[in-house]
NULUMDREN-957256 format. One record per residue (C-alpha): residue in three letters; x, y, z. Coordinates in pm, 1 decimal. Layout:
! residues N
<pt aa="ALA" xx="X" yy="Y" zz="Z"/>
...
//
This chain:
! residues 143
<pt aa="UNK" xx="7578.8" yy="11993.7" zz="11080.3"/>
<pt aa="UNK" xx="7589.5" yy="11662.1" zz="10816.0"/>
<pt aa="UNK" xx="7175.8" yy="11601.7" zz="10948.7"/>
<pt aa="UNK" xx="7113.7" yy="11951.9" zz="10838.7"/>
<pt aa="UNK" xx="7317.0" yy="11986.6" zz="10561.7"/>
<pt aa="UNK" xx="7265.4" yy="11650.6" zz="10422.9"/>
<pt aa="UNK" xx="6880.6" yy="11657.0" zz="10435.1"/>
<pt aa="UNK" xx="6895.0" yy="12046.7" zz="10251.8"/>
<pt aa="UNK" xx="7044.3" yy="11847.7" zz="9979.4"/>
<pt aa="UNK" xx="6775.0" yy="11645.3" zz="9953.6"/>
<pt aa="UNK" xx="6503.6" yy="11879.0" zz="9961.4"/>
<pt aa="UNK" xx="6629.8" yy="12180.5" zz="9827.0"/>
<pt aa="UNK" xx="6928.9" yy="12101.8" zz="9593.2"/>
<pt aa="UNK" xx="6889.6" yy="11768.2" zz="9439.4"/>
<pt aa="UNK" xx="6528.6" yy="11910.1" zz="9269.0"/>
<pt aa="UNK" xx="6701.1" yy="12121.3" zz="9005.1"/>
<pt aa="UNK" xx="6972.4" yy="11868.3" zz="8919.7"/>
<pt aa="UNK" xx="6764.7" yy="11764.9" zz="8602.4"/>
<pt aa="UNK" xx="6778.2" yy="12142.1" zz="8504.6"/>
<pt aa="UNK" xx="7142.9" yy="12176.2" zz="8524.8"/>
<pt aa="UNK" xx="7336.0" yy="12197.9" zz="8176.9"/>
<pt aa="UNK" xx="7694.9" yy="12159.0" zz="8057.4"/>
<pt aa="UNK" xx="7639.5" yy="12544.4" zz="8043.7"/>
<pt aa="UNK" xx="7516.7" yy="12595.5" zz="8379.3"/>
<pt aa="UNK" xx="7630.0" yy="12340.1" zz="8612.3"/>
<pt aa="UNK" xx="7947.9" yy="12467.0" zz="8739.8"/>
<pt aa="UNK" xx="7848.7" yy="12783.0" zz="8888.9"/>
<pt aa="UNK" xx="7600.7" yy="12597.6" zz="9017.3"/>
<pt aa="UNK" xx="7787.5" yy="12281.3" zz="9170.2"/>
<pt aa="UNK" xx="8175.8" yy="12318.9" zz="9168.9"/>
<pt aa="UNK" xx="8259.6" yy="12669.2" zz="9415.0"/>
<pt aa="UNK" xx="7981.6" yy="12506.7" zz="9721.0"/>
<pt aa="UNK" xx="8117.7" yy="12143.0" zz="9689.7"/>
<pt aa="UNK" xx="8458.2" yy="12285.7" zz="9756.1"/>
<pt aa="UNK" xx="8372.1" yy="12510.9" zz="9982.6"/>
<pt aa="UNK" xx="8173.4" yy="12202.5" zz="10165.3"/>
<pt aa="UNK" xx="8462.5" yy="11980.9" zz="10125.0"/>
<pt aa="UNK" xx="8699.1" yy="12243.1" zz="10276.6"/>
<pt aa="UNK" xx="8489.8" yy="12302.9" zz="10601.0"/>
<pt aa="UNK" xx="8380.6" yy="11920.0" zz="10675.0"/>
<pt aa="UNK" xx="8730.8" yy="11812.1" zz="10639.1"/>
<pt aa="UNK" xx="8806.5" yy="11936.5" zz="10951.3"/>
<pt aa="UNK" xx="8453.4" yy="11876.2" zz="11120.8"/>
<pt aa="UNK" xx="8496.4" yy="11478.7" zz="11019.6"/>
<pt aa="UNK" xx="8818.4" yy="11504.1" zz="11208.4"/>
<pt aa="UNK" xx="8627.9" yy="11695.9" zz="11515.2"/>
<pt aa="UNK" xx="8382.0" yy="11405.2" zz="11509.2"/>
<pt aa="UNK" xx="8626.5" yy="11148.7" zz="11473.9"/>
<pt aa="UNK" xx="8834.4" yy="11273.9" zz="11740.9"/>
<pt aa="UNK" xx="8525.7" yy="11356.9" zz="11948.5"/>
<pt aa="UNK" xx="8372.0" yy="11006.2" zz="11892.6"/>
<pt aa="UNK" xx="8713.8" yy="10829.5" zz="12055.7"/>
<pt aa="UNK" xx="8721.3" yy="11068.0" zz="12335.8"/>
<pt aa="UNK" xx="8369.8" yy="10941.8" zz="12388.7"/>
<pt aa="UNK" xx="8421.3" yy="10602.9" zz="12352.5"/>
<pt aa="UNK" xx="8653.3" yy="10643.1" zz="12588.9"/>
<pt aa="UNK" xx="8446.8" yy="10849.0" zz="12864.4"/>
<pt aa="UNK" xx="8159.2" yy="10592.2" zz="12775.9"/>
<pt aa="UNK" xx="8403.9" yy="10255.0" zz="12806.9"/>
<pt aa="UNK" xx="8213.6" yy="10113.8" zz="13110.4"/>
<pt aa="UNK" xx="7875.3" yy="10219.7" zz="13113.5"/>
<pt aa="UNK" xx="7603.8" yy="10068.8" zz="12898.2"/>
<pt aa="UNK" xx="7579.5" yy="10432.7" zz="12704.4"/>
<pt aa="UNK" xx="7912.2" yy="10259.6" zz="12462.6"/>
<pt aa="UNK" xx="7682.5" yy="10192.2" zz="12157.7"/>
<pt aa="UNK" xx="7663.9" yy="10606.9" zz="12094.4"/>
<pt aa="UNK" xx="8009.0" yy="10699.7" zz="12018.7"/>
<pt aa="UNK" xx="8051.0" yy="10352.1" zz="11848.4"/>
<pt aa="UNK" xx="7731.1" yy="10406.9" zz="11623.7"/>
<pt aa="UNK" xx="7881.9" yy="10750.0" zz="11570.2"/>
<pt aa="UNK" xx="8215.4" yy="10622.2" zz="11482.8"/>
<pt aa="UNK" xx="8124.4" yy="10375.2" zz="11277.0"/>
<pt aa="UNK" xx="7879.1" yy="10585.8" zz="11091.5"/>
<pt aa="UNK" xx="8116.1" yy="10890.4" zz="11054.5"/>
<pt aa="UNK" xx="8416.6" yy="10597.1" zz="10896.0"/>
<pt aa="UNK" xx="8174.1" yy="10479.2" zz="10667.9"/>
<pt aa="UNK" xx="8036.9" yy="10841.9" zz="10530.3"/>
<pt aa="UNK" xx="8423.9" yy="10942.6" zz="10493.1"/>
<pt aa="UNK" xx="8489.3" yy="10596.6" zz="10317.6"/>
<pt aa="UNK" xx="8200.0" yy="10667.4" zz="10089.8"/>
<pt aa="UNK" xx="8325.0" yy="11015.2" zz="10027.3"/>
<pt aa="UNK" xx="8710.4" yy="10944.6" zz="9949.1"/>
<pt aa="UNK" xx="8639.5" yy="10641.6" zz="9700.0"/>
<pt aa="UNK" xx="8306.2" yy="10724.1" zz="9536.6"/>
<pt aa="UNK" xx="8178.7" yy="11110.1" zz="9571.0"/>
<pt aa="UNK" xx="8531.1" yy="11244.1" zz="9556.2"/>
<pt aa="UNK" xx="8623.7" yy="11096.1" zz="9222.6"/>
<pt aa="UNK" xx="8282.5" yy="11261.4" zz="9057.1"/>
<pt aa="UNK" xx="8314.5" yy="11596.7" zz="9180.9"/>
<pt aa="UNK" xx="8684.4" yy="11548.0" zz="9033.9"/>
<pt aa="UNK" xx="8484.9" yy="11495.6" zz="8681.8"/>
<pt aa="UNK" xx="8267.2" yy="11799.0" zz="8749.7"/>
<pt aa="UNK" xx="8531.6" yy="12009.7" zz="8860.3"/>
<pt aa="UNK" xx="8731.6" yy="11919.5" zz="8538.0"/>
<pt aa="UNK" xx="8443.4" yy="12001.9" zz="8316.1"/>
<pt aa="UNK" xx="8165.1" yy="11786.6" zz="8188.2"/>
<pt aa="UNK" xx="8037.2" yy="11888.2" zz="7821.9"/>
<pt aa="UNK" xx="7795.5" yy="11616.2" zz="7734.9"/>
<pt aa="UNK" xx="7445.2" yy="11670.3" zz="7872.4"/>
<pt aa="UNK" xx="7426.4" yy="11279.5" zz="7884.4"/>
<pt aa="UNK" xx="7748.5" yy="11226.7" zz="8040.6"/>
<pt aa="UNK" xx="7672.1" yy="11494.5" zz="8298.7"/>
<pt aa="UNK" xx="7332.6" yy="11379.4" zz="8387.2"/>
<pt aa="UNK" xx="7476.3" yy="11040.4" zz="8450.1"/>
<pt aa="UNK" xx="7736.4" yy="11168.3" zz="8684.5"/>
<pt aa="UNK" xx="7515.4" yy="11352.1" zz="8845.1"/>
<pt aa="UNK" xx="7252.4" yy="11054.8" zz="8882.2"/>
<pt aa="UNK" xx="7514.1" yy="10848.6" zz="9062.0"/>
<pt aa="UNK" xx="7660.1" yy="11140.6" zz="9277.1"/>
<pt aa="UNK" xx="7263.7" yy="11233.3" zz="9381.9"/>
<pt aa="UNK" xx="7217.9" yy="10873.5" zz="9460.0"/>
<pt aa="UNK" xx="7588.8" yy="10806.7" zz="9657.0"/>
<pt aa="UNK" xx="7488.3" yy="11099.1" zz="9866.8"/>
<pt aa="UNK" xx="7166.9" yy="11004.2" zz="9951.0"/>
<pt aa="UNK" xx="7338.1" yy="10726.9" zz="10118.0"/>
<pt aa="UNK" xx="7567.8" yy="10897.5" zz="10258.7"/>
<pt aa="UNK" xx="7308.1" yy="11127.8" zz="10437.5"/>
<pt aa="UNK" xx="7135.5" yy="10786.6" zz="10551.8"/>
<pt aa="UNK" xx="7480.6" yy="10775.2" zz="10723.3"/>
<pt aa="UNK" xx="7444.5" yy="11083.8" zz="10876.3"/>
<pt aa="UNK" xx="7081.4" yy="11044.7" zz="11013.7"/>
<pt aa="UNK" xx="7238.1" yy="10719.7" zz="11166.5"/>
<pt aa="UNK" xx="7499.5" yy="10969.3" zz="11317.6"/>
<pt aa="UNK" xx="7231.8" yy="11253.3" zz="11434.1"/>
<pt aa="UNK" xx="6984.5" yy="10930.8" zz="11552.8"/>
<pt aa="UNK" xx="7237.5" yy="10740.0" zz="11776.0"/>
<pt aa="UNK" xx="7370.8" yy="11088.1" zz="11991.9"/>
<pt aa="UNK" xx="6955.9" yy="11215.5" zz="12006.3"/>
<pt aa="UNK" xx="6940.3" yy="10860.3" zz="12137.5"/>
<pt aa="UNK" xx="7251.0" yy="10891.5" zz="12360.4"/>
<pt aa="UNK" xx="7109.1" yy="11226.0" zz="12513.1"/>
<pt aa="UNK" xx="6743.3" yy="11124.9" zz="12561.7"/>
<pt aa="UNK" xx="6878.0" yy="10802.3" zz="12765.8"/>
<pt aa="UNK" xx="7109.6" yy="10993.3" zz="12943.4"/>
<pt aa="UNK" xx="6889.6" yy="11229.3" zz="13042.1"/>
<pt aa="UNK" xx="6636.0" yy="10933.1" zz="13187.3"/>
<pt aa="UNK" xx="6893.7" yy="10762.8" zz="13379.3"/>
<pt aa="UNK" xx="6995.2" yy="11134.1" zz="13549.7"/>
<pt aa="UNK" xx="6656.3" yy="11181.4" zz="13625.4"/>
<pt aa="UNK" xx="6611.2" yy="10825.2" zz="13797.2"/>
<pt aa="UNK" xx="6890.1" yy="10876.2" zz="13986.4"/>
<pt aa="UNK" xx="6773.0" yy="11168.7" zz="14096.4"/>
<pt aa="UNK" xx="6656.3" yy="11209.9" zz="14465.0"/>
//
């Protein structure tokens, strides 16, 4: 979901960011960046959660860098989030009226979340990883 979502970002929404206005940006920015923040709250707790129970599963096999990758990527995206991304949709959500002001906001929330979806490939990389050598070491195993 963050590879997907992260990388439509990218391509599709971060292109008309030098077209959006103190007029137009709101309808444009504030409803779907609460809506987002609403429904990955509770899959960064999923992952989280799911990323321990891994760990876990995964303690003494050699597969342990996965859900440690994963872990350590989904911490850092949610770190990045709380203390840097949060704070400027917080500005945008209170209402930005100068087009220089916004455009700088928007510059530095563009270029936190292209780190942040950096994070997330890292995430998407380390369980196609997991799965791929997983899958090799069934099929050696196998009779």
């Amino acid at each position: 979901m963050y590879f997907g979502t992260g990388w439509s970002l990218i391509l599709f929404s971060f292109p008309i960011v030098p077209q959006l206005t103190p007029a137009n940006y709101y309808l444009a920015f504030v409803p779907e960046v609460a809506a987002a923040t609403h429904f990955f709250t509770g899959m960064t707790i999923a992952m989280l959660v799911s990323a321990i129970i891994m760990a876990v599963a995964e303690w003494r096999t050699g597969f342990l860098w996965a859900p440690v990758v994963v872990l350590l990527a989904v911490v850092a995206a949610t770190v990045l989030t709380e203390r840097s991304i949060f704070p400027l949709n917080a500005q945008m959500s209170a209402g930005i009226k100068d087009p220089a002001e916004l455009q700088a906001v928007l510059s530095h929330w563009t270029a936190l979340n292209k780190v942040r979806v950096w994070m997330w490939t890292a995430e998407w990389a380390a369980m196609m990883a997991y799965f791929g050598c997983k899958a090799c070491a069934a099929a050696q195993e196998a009779p």
